[in-house]
TORMARSE-481138 format. One record per residue (C-alpha): x, y, z; residue in one letter; residue number from 1. Coordinates in nm, 4 decimals, m for minus. Last residue first. Example, Ala and Ser with C-alpha at 12.3 -4.5 7.8 and 13.67 -1.06 7.14 Angstrom:
2
         X         Y         Z  aa    i
    1.3670   m0.1060    0.7140   S    2
    1.2300   m0.4500    0.7800   A    1
% end
This chain:
444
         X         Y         Z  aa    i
    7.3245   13.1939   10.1302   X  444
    7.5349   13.0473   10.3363   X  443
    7.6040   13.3218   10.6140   X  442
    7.2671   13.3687   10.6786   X  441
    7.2084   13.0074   10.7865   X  440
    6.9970   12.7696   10.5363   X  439
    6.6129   12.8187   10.5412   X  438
    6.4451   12.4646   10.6282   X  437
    6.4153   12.2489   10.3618   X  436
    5.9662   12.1820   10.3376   X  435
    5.8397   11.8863   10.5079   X  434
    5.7627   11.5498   10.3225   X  433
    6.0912   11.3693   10.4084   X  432
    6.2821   11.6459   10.2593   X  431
    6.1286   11.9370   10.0238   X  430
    6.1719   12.0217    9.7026   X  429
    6.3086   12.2950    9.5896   X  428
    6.5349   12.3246    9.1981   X  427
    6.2410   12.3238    8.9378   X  426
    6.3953   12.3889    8.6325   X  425
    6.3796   12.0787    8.4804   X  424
    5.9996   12.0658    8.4961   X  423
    5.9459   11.6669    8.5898   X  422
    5.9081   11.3744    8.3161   X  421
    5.6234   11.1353    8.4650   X  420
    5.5404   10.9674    8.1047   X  419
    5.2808   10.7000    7.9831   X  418
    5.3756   10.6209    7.6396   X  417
    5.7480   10.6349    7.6933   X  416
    5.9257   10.9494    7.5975   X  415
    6.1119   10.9643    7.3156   X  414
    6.5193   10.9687    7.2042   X  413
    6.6280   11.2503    7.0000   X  412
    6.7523   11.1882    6.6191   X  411
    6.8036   10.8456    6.4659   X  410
    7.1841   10.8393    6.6035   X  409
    6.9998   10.9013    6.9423   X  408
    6.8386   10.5997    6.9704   X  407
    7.1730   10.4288    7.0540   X  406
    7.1822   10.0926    6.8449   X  405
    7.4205    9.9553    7.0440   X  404
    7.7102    9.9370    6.7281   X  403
    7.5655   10.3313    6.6596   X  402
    7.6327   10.4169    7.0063   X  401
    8.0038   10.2823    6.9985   X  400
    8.0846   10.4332    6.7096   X  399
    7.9684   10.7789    6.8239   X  398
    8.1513   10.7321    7.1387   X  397
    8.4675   10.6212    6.9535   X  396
    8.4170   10.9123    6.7051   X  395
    8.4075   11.1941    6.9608   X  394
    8.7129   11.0235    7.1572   X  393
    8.9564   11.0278    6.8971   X  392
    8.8026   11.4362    6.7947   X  391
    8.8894   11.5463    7.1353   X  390
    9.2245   11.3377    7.1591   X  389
    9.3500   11.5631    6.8463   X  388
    9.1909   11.8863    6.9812   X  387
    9.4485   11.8564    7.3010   X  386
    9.6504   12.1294    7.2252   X  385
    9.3807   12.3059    7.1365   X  384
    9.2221   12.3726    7.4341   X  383
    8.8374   12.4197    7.3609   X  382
    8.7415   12.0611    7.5340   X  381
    9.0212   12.0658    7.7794   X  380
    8.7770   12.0589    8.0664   X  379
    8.8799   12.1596    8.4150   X  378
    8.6839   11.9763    8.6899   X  377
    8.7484   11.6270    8.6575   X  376
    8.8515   11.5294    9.0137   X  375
    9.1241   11.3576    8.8901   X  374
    9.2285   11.6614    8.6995   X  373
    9.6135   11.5584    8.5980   X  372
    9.5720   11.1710    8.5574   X  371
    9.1593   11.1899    8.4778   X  370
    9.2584   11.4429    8.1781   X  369
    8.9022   11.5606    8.1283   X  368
    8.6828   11.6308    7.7840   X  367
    8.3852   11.7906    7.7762   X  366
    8.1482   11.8630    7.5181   X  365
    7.8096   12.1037    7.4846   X  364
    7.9856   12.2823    7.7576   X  363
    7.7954   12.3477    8.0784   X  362
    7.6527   12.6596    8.2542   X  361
    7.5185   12.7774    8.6217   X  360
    7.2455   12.9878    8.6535   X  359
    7.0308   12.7125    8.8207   X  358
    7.2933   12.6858    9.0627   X  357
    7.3022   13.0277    9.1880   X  356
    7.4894   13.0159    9.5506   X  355
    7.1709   12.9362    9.7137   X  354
    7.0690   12.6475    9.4777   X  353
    7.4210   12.5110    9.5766   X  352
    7.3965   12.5155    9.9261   X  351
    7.0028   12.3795    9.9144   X  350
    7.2007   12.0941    9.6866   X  349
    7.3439   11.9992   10.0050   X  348
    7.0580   12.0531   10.1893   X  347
    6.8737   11.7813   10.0228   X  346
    6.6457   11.7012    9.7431   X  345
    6.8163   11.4807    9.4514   X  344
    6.9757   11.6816    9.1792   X  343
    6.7770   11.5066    8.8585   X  342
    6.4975   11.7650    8.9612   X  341
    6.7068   12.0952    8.8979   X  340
    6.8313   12.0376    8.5226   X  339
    7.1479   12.2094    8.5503   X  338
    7.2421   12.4082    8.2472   X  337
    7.3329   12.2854    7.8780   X  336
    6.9342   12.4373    7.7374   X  335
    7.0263   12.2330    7.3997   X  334
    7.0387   11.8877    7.6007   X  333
    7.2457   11.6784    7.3609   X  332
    7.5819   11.6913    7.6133   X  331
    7.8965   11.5077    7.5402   X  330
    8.1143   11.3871    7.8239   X  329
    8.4781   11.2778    7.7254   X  328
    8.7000   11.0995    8.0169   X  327
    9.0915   11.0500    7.9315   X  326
    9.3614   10.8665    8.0487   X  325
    9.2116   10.5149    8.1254   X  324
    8.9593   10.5191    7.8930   X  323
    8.5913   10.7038    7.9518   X  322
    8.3340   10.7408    7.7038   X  321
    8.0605   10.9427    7.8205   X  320
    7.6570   11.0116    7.6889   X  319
    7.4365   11.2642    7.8063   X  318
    7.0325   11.3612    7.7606   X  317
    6.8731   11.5365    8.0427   X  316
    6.4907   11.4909    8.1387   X  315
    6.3733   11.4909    8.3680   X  314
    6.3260   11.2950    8.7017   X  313
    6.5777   11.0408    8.5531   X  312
    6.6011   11.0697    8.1176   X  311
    6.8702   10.9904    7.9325   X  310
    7.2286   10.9427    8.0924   X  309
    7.4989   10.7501    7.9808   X  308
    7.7714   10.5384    8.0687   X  307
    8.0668   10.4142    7.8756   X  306
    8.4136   10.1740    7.9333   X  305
    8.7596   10.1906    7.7349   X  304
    9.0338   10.0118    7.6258   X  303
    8.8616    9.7475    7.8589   X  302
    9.0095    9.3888    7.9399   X  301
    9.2891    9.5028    8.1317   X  300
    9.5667    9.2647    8.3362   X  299
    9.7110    9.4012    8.6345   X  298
    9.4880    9.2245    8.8349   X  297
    9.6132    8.8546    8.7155   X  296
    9.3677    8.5605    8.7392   X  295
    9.1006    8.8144    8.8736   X  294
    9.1520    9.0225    8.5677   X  293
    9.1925    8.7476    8.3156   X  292
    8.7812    8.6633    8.4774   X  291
    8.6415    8.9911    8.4245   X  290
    8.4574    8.8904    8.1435   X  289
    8.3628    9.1398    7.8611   X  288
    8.0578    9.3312    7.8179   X  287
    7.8336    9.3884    7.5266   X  286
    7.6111    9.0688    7.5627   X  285
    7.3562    9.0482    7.3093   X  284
    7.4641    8.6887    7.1951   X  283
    7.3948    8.5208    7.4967   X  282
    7.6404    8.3532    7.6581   X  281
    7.5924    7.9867    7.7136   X  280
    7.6284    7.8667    8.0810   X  279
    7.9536    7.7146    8.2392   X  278
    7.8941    7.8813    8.5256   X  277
    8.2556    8.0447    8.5315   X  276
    8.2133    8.1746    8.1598   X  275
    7.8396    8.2507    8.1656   X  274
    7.8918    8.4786    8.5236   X  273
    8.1590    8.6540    8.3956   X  272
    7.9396    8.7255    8.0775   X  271
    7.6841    8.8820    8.3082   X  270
    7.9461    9.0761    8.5139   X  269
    8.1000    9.2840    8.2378   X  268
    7.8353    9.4974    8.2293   X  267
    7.9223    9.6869    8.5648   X  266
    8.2224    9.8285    8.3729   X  265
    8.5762    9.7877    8.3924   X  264
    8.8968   10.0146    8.3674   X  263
    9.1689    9.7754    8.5924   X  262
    9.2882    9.9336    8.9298   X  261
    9.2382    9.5738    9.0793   X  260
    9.2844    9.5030    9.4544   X  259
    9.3739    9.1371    9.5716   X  258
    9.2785    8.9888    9.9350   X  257
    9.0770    8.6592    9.7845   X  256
    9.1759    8.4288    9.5618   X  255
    8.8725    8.3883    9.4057   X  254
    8.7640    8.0218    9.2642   X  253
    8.6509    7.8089    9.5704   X  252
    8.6475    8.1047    9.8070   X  251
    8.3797    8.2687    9.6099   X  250
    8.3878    8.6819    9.6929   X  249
    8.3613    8.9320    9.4369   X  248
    8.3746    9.2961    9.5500   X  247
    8.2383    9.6255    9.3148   X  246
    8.2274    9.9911    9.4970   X  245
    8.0812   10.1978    9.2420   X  244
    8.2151   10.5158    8.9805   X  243
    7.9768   10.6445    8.7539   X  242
    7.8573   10.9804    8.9417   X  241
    8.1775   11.0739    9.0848   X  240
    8.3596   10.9246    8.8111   X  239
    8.2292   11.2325    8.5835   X  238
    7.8913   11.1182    8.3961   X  237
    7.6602   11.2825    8.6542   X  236
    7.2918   11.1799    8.7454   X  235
    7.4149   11.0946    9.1092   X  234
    7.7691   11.3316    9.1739   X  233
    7.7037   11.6550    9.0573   X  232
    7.4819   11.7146    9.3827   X  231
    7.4861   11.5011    9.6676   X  230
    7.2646   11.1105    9.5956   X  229
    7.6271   10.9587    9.6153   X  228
    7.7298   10.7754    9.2763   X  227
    7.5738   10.4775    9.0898   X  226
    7.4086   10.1518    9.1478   X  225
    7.6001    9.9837    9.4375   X  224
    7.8076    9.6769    9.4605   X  223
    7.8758    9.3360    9.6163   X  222
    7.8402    8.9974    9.4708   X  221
    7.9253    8.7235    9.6598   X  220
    7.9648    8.3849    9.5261   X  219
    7.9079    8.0456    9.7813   X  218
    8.0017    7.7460    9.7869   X  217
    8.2796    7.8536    9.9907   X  216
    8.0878    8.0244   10.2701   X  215
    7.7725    7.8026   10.2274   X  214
    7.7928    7.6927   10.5969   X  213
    7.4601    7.8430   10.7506   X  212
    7.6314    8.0314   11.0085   X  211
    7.8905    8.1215   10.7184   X  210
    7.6059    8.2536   10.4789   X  209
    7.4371    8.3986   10.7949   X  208
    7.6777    8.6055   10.9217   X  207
    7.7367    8.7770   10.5446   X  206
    7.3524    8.8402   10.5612   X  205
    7.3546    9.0238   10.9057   X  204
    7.7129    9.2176   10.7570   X  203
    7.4894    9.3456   10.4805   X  202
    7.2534    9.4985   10.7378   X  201
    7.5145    9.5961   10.9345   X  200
    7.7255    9.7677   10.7075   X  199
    7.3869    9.9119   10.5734   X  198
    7.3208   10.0749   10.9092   X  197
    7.6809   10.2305   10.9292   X  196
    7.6313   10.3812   10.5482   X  195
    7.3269   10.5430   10.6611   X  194
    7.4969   10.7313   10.9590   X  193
    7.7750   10.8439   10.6904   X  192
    7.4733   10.9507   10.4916   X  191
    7.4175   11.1598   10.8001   X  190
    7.7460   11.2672   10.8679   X  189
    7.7602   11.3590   10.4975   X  188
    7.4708   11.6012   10.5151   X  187
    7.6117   11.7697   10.8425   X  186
    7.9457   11.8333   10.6613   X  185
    7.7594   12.0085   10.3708   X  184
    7.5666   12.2249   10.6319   X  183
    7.8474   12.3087   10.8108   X  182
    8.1057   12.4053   10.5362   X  181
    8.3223   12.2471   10.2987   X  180
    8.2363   12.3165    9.9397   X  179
    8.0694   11.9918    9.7325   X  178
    8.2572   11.8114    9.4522   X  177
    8.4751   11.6213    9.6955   X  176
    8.2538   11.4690    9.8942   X  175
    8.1856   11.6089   10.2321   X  174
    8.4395   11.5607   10.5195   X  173
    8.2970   11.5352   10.8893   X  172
    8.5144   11.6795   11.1795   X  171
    8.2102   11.8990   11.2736   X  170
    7.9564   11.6323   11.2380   X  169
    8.0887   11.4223   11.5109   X  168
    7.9304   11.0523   11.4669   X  167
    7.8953   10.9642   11.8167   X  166
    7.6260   11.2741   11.8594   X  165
    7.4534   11.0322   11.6043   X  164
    7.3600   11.1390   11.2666   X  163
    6.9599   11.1961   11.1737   X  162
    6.8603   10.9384   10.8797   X  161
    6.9291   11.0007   10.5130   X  160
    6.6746   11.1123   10.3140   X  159
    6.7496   10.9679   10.0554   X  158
    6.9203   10.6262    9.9243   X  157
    7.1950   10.4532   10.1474   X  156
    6.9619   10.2504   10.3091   X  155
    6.7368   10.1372    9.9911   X  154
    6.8902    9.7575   10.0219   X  153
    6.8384    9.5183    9.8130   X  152
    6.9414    9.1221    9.8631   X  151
    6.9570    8.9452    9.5094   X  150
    6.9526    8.5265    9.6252   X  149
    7.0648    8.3252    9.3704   X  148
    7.0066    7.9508    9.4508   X  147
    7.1581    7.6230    9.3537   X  146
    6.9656    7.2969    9.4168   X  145
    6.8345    7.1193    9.6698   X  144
    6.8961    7.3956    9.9242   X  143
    6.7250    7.3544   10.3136   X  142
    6.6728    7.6535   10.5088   X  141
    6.9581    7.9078   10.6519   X  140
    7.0068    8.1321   10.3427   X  139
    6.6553    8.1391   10.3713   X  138
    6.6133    8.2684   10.7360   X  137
    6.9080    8.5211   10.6618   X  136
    6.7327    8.6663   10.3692   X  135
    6.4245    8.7435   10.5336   X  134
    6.6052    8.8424   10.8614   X  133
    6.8290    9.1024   10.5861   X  132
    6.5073    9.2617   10.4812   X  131
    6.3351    9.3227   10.8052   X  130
    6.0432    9.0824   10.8548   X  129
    5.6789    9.2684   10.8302   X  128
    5.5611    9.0484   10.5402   X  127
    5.7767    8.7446   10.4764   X  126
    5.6475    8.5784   10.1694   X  125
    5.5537    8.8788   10.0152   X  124
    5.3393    9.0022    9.7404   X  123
    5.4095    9.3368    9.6039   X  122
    5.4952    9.6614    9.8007   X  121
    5.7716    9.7967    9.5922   X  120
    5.9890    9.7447    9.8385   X  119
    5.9315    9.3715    9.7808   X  118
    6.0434    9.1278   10.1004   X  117
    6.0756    8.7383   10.0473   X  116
    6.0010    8.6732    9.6689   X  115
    6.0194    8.3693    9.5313   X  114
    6.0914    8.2433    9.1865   X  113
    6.2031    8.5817    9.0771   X  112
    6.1988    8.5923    8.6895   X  111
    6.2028    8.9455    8.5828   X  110
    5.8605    8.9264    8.5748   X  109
    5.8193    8.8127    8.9351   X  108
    5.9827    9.1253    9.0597   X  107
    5.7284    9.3518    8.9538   X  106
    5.7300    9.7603    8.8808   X  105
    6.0941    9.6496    8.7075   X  104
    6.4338    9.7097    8.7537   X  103
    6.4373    9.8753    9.0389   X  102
    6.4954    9.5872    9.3322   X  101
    6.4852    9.6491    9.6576   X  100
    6.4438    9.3596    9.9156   X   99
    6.4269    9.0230    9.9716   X   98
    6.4517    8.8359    9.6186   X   97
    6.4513    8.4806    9.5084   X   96
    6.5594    8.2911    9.2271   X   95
    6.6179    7.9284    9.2709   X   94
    6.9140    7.7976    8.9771   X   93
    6.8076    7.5634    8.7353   X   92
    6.9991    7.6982    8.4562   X   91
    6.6493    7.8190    8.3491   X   90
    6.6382    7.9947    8.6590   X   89
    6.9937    8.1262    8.6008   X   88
    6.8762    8.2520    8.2474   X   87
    6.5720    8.4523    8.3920   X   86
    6.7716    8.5841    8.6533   X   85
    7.0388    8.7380    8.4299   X   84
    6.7667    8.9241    8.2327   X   83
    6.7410    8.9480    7.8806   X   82
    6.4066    8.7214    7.9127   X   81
    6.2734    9.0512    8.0833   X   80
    6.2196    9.2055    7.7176   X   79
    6.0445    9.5268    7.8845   X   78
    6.2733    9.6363    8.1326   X   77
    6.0668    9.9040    8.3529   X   76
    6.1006   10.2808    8.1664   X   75
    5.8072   10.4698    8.2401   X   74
    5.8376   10.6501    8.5944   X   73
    5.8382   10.3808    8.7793   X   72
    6.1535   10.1699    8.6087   X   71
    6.3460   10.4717    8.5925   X   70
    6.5216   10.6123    8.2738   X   69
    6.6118   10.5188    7.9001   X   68
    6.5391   10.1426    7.9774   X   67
    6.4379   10.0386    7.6020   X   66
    6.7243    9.7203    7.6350   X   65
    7.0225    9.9074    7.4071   X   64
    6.9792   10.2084    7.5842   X   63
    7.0637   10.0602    7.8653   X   62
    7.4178    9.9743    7.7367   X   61
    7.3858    9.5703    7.7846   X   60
    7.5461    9.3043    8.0261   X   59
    7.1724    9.2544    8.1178   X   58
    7.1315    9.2035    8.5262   X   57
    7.4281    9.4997    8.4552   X   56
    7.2304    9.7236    8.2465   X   55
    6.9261    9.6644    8.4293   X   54
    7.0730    9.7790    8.7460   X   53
    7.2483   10.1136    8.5931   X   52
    6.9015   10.1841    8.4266   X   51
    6.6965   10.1479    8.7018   X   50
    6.9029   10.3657    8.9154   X   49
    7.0459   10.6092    8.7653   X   48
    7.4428   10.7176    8.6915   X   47
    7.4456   10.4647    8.4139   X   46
    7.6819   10.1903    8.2749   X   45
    7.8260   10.2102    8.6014   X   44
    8.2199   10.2030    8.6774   X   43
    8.4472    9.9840    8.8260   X   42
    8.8164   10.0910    8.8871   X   41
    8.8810    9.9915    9.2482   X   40
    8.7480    9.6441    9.2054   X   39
    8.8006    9.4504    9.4834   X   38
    8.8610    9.0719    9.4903   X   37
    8.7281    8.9019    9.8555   X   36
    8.8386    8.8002   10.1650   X   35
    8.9925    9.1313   10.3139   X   34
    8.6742    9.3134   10.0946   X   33
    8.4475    9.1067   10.3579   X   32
    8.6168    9.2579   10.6665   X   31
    8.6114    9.6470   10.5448   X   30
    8.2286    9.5390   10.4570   X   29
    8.1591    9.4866   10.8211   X   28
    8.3695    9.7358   10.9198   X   27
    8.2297    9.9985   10.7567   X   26
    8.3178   10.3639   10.9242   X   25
    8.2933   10.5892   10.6446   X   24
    8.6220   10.7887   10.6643   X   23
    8.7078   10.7134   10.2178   X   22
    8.9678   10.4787   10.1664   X   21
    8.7775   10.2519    9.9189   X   20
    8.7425    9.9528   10.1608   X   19
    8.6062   10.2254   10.4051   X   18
    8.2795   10.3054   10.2210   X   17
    8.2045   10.5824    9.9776   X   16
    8.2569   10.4052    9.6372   X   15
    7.9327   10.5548    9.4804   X   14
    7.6635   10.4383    9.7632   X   13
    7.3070   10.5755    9.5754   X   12
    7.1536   10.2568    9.6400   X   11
    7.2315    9.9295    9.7964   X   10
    7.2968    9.5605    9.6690   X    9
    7.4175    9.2285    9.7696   X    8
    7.3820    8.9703    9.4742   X    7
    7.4227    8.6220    9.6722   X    6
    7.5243    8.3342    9.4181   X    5
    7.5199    7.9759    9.4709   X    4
    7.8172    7.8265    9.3312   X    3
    7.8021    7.5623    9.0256   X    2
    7.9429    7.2192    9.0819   X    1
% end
C-alpha cells in the first residue's frame, strides 16, 4: 500500500535548527528528527528559491528544466508535466497545497488538485485560515485514496519578526560567515524568533498527522530551500548557501533515529520516491535514490553533488561541484564582485555594505579543501600544489553541464522574455518598507 506523503517546507532555513547542533531552540522538529532519518550532508541543487524547489519536485539541475531564476520574476517551470505532483496525481494520489509554493505563479499548473492556502494570492479553499489549520483540518477529513499534502511555510524568509526579551540578543551567535557584533547578533535573534514560530507551525501539522492516525502510513518530508537569507550564505555556492536540513519520516519503511553524513543532493528525492512507490522513473531524472543510504548510512551514492546559480534579483552566473573532499566554484560573471541585490536586505548585510562590500573581489575559480577549511574561506585555486585537483574538478563540472545540457556551454544564458533583472550594484534597500536605520558609529 503506498504512504501518503506530507512535503513540509520553509524558506531561507540552511541547516539552522537544533537537530543540526546549531542554538535555535526547535523542539518540535528536535522531536520529529528522534523518529525520523536525518540527512546531515544534503545539499541544494540551487541556493534560490524557485530553482532549488523545482529542481527537487524535478530530480533535475535547474538549468536543465528552463528555471534559471525565480518563478516571479521570469522563470516559473514551464514543462509542469516534469513535476513530482503531476506524476503522483496520475498515480492516483490527491494533491493539495496550503501554503508557499515558488515554483510556479499558479499552483494548479503544477498539478495541485486542491488548494487550501496560496501565498501567492490565488484561489483558496480556506481563505483567512492560518496555513498549518488548513492543513490540519485536511489531514483530519476523510482519505479514499492516497494524498500528498506540500505544506509551505514563508516564516523563516525576510524580514524576520522582532526577538523576544526571552530570546537574549546579547548571548546570540551569528552564522559563521558574518563578524560578531551587536547588530549581527540582533539579526540572528530575530531569525532565531522566526525559527521558534515555524517549529510550531510544523509541529501543528505533525500533531495532526498522529491526532488523525496516519502516523505510520504516513511519509514526512522535511527540508528547506537553500541557506540563511544573511549575506554569503543565500545566493552562495559554499555549504553555507547549499547546505539544508533534510528528515524522512515513514514508520513503516524508515527506521527511524539514524544520522547520515552521506554527500547527497535534493534531486535525489524524486527517484526515491519512484523506487519505494513502485512508480516508473522518468527518464530525465539526474538524481540517484537515497534508499542504500537509509538501509545502511554509511553507504554513498554520490561521488559528487552540484548547484548553481544563474540569475536571482540579478543577475550572477555560478556553477559548483562539490565531492566529499573538495568544493570548486567557478564564476562566469566578468565584473567577479558582489552583486548587491542577490544579498537580501537586512542589517546584516548593512554591516557589510559599511565595511566596503561592494569593493570586495572574487576569483574567477575557487577551489576549497572542506576537511581543512570547513568554513571554505581560503581558496587553493592559484596554489600549485593543488593544480592537479583544480583541473579534476574543472572537467567534471564541465562534463556534467554539457550531459544537462547547461546553456552555458552554448555561450551565456538569456533572459526570459519578460525580465525583472535588478542593477547589481545596488547594495540599500530598505526593511519591511521603511528605510535601514543608520548603524552605530562604531560599525561603520
Amino acid at each position: 500500500m503506498r504512504p501518503n506523503i506530507v512535503y513540509l517546507h520553509t524558506h531561507d532555513a540552511g541547516r539552522y535548527i537544533e537537530p543540526y547542533g546549531y542554538a535555535v531552540p526547535t523542539p518540535n522538529l528536535m522531536r520529529f528528527a528522534r523518529e525520523s532519518f536525518v540527512f546531515r550532508n544534503m545539499h541544494c541543487a540551487a541556493p534560490v528559491c524557485t530553482a532549488s524547489r523545482v529542481a527537487m519536485l524535478t530530480g533535475r539541475a535547474p538549468h536543465s528544466t528552463g528555471v534559471l531564476g525565480l518563478a516571479h520574476r521570469g522563470w516559473p517551470l514551464q514543462d509542469t508535466s516534469q513535476h513530482l505532483v503531476h506524476q503522483l496525481g496520475q498515480a492516483g494520489y490527491r494533491t493539495v497545497l496550503s501554503g508557499t509554493q515558488h515554483e510556479h505563479t499558479d499552483a494548479t499548473a503544477l498539478g495541485y488538485h486542491e488548494v487550501l492556502r496560496d501565498t501567492w494570492g490565488g484561489a483558496e479553499s480556506a481563505p483567512g485560515t492560518r496555513i498549518e489549520d488548513a492543513a490540519a483540518d485536511f489531514l483530519r477529513g476523510p482519505h479514499e485514496d492516497p494524498f500528498f499534502l506540500s505544506v509551505g511555510f514563508n516564516t523563516t524568509h525576510r524580514t524576520f519578526p522582532d526577538p523576544l526579551p526571552a530570546d537574549d540578543e546579547a548571548y546570540c551567535r551569528p552564522p559563521a560567515p558574518l563578524p560578531d557584533n551587536a547588530v549581527t547578533r540582533r539579526d540572528m535573534a530575530c531569525y532565531r524568533r522566526a525559527a521558534a514560530i515555524l517549529d510550531a507551525q510544523m509541529g501543528r501539522v505533525l500533531q495532526a498527522i498522529d491526532d488523525a492516525g496516519l502516523r505510520d502510513t504516513t511519509l514526512v518530508i522535511c527540508t528547506t530551500d537553500h541557506g540563511l537569507a544573511f549575506p554569503h550564505m543565500k545566493c552562495t555556492l559554499t555549504d553555507h548557501g547549499t547546505g539544508v536540513f533534510f528528515m524522512l519520516r515513514w514508520p513503516e519503511r524508515i527506521r527511524g533515529g539514524q544520522v547520515s553524513d552521506a554527500l547527497v543532493s535534493q534531486i535525489d528525492l524524486y527517484p526515491t520516491l519512484c523506487e519505494w512507490l513502485g512508480l516508473a522513473a522518468p527518464a530525465q531524472l539526474q538524481g540517484n535514490s537515497l534508499a542504500p543510504v537509509i538501509a545502511d548510512p554509511r553507504h554513498e551514492i554520490n561521488d559528487a553533488v552540484y548547484s548553481e546559480v544563474t540569475y536571482h534579483a540579478a543577475t550572477e552566473i555560478m556553477r559548483a561541484v562539490r565531492t566529499p573532499r573538495w568544493l570548486y566554484i567557478r564564476r562566469w560573471d566578468p565584473r567577479l564582485r558582489p552583486v548587491g541585490p542577490n544579498t537580501d536586505v537586512s542589517y546584516s548585510k548593512q554591516v557589510l555594505v559599511a565595511a566596503g562590500l561592494a569593493g570586495r573581489t572574487y576569483a574567477g575559480e575557487e577551489l576549497y579543501d572542506c576537511v581543512f577549511d570547513p568554513q571554505q574561506r581560503n581558496t587553493l585555486a592559484a596554489d600549485p600544489a593543488h593544480a592537479q585537483t583544480l583541473d579534476e574538478l574543472r572537467a567534471r563540472l564541465q562534463d556534467w553541464m554539457a550531459r544537462t545540457g547547461d546553456p552555458l556551454c552554448d555561450g551565456v544564458a538569456a533572459l526570459p522574455p519578460n525580465p525583472m533583472p535588478r542593477d547589481p550594484d545596488e547594495f540599500g534597500g530598505n526593511i519591511g518598507g521603511a528605510p535601514l536605520p543608520p548603524l552605530p558609529t562604531h560599525l561603520r
